[in-house]
C-alpha positions as CSV (number, residue, x, y, z in Angstrom):
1,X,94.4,102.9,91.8
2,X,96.4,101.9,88.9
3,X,97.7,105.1,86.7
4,X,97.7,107.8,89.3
5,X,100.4,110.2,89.0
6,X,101.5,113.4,90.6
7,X,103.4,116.1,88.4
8,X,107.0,115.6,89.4
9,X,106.8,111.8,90.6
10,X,109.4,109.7,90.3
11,X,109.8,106.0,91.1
12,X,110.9,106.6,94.2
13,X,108.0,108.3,95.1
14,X,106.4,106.9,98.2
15,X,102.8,108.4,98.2
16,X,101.7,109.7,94.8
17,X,99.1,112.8,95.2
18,X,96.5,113.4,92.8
19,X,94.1,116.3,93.1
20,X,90.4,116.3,91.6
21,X,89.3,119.1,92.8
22,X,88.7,119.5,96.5
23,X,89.2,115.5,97.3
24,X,93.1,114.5,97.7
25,X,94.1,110.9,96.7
26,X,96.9,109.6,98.5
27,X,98.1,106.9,96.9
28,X,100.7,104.1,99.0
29,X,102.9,103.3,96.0
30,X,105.0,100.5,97.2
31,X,103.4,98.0,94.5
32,X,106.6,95.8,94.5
33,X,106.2,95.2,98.1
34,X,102.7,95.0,98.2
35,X,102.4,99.1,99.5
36,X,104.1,97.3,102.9
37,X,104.7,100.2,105.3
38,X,108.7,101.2,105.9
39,X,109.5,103.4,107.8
40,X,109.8,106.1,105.0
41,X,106.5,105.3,103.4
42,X,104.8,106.0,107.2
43,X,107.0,109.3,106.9
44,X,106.2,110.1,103.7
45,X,102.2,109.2,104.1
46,X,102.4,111.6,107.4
47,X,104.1,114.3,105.6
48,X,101.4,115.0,103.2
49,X,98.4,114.4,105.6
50,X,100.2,117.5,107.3
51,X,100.5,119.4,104.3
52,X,97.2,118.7,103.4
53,X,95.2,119.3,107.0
54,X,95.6,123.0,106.6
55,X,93.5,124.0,103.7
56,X,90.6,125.1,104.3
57,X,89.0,124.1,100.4
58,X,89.6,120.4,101.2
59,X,86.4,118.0,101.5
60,X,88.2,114.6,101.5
61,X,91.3,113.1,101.3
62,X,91.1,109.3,99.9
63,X,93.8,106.8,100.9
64,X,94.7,103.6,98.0
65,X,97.1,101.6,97.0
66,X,99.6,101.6,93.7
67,X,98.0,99.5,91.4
68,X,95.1,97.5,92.3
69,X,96.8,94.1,94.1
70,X,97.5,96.0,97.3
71,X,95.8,98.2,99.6
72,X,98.5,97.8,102.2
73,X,100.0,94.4,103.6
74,X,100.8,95.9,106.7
75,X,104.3,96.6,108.4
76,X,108.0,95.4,106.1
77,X,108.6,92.5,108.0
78,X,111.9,92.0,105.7
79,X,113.1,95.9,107.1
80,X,111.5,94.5,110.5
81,X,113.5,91.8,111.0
82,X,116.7,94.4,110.8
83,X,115.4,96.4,113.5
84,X,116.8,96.2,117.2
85,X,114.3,96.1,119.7
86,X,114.7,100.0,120.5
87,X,114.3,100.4,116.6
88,X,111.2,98.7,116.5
89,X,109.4,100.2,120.0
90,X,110.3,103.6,118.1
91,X,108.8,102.3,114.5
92,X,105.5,101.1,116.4
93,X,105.5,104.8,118.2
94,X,105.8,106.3,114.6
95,X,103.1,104.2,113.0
96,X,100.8,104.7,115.8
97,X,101.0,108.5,115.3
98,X,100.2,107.8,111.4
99,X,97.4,105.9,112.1
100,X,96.2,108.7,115.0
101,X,96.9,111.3,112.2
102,X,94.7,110.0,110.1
103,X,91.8,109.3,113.0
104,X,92.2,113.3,113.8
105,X,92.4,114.6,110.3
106,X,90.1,117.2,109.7
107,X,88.4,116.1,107.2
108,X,86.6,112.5,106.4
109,X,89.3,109.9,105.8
110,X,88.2,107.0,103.1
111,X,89.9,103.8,102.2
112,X,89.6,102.5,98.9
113,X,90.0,99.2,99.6
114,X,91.1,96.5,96.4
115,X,93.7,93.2,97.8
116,X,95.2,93.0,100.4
117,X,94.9,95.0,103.8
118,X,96.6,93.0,106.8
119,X,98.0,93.7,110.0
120,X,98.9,97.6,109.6
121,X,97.4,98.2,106.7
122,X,94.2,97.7,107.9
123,X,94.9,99.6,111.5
124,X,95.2,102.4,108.9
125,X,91.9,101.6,107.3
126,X,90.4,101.2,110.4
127,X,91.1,104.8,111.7
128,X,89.5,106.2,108.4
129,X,86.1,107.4,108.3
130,X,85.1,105.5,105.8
131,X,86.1,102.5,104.0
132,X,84.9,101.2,100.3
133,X,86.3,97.7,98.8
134,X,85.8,96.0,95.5
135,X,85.5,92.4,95.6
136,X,89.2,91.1,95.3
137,X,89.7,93.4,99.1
138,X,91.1,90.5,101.4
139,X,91.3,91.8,105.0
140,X,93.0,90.5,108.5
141,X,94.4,91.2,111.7
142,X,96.8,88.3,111.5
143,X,99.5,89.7,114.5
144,X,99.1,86.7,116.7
145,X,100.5,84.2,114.0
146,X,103.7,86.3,114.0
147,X,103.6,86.2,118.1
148,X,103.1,89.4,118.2
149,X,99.8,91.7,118.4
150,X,98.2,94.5,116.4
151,X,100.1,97.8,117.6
152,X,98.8,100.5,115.9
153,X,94.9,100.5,117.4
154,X,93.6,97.6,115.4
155,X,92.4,96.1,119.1
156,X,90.7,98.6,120.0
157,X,89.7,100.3,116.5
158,X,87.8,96.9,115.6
159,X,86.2,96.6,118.5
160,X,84.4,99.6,118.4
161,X,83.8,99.5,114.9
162,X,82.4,95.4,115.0
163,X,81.7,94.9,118.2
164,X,84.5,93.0,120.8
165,X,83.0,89.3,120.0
166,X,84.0,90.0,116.0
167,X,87.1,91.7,117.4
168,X,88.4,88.8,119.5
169,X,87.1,86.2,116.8
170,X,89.3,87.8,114.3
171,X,91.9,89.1,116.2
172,X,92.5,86.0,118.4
173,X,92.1,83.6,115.0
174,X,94.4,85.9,112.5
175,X,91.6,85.0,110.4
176,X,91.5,86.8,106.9
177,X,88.2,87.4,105.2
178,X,87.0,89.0,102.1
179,X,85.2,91.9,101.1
180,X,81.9,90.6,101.7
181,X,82.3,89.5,105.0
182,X,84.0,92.5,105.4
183,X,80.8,94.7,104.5
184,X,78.5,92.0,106.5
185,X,80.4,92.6,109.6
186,X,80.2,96.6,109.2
187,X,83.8,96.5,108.4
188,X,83.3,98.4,105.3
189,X,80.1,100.7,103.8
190,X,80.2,98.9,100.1
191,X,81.3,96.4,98.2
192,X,81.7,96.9,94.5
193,X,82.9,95.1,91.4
194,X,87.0,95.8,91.3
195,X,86.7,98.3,87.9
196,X,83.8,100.1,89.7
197,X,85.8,101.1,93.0
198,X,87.4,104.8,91.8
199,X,83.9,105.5,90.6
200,X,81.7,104.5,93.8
201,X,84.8,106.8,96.1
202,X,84.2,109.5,93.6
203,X,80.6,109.2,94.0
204,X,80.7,109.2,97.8
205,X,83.4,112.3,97.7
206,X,80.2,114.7,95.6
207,X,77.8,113.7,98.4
208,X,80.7,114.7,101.0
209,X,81.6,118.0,98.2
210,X,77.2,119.3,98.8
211,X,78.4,119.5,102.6
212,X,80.4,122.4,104.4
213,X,83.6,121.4,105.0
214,X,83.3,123.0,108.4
215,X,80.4,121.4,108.9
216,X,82.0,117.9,107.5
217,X,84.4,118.5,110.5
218,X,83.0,119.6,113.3
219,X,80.3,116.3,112.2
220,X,83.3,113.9,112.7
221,X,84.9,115.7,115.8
222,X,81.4,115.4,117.2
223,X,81.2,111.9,116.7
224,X,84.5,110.8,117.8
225,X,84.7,112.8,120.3
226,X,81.4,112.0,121.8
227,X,81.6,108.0,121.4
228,X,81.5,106.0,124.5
229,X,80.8,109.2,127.1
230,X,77.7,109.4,129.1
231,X,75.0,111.2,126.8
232,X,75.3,114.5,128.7
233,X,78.5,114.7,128.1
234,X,78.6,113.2,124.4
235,X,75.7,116.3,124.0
236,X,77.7,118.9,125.2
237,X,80.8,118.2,123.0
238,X,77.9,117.7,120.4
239,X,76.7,121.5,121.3
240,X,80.1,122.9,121.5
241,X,81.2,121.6,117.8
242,X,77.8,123.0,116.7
243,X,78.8,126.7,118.2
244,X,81.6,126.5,116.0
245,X,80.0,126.2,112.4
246,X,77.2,128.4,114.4
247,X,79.5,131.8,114.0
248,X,81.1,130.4,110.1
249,X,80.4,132.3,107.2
250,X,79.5,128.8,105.2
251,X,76.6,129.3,108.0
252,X,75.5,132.1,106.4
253,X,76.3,130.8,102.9
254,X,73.8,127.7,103.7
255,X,71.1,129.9,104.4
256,X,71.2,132.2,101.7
257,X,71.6,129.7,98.8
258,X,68.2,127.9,100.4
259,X,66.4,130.6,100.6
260,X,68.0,131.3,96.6
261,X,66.8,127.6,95.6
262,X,71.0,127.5,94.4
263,X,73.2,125.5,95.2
264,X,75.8,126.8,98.1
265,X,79.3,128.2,97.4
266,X,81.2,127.3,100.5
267,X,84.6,128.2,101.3
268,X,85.7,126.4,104.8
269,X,85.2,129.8,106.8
């Protein structure tokens, strides 16, 4: 998302943050190394999903990459390669918690998705909620070509999301596709020409902005939380996220502005 700045950045900022309103952009800003993810770009990335999980005004947060040719090329093998085994074991535990972070924040999670998104870059995609791509998105779990294997949920993220035959295909191939077999596989929502991406995410974000943003999360708890159990069990957790936005003044909010033909004022309580 080429020109995105935060007040005080400098070039040493990691993740650029740029408000619009109640959707966050977090912005990977490692365009010299294609947004690859050091260790203190994963710390940095972290650090402001936790600053950002606690207000209550927030709809969205959007995740992209510094200027247009990467979404994220997945772990700094160069910084990698320096790494003693105990180093690495404790980088993988600190990316996985990243990528968790994001699956648990409590809000919806997009990716804006424009070049390339390998290996950990797209484990972090994968956690989002959703994920948008223009057409020049390339995407791939390539791990086993490095004899190694994806270690921050991409086995068991794809799966779920694709199904396990697409998983293993692409997972035991390295294959890389593009955006379009991206979005005919389910691994993306849209594909869009490359200027068009910040608008289509902005247009997504005001159909996320009508909702509550309790609601919005209790919705995705509900969902997550219920995938894969037994439907009694997936419609209790169901019931017990509903009995939360149940006793919230947004409730109230909702039906007052319907019954006022207005549009609701909602303030996350």
């Amino acid at each position: 998302m080429g020109g995105t700045k935060k007040a005080n950045a400098s070039a040493k900022t990691l993740v650029l943050v740029e408000r619009q309103g109640a959707i966050a952009w977090l912005i990977l800003n490692r365009p010299e190394a294609a947004n690859a993810l050091s260790r203190a770009l994963v710390a940095a990335l972290r650090a402001e999903l936790a600053a950002l999980a606690g207000q209550p005004e927030l709809t969205a947060v959007v995740l992209a990459g510094a200027e247009d040719k990467a979404f994220c090329a997945g772990a700094d093998l160069k910084e990698r390669l320096g790494m003693t085994l105990d180093e690495t074991r404790a980088f993988l535990d600190e990316l996985g918690a990243l990528v968790q972070t994001i699956a648990n924040f409590p809000r919806p999670v997009i990716a804006a998705l424009s070049g390339a998104a390998f290996g950990g870059g797209l484990e972090i995609a994968l956690a989002c909620d959703l994920r948008l791509a223009d057409e020049s998105a390339t995407m791939g779990l390539s791990e086993v070509r490095l004899g190694i294997i994806p270690g921050a949920g991409g086995t068991q993220r794809l799966s779920r999301l694709c199904g396990i035959a697409v998983a293993k295909e692409l997972i035991l191939t390295g294959r890389r596709i593009d955006a379009n077999t991206a979005l005919s596989l389910g691994l993306v929502s849209r594909v869009v020409a490359k200027p068009d991406l910040r608008a289509a995410v902005a247009s997504l974000c005001s159909e996320l902005a009508a909702a509550g943003p309790l609601a919005l999360a209790a919705a995705k708890r509900a969902i997550d939380a219920g995938f894969g159990k037994p439907m009694h069990e997936a419609l209790a957790i169901e019931r017990a996220c509903y009995e939360g936005v149940l006793v919230s003044q947004d409730r109230n909010e909702g039906l007052r502005a319907f019954a006022e033909k207005r549009p609701p004022r909602y303030q996350g309580k």
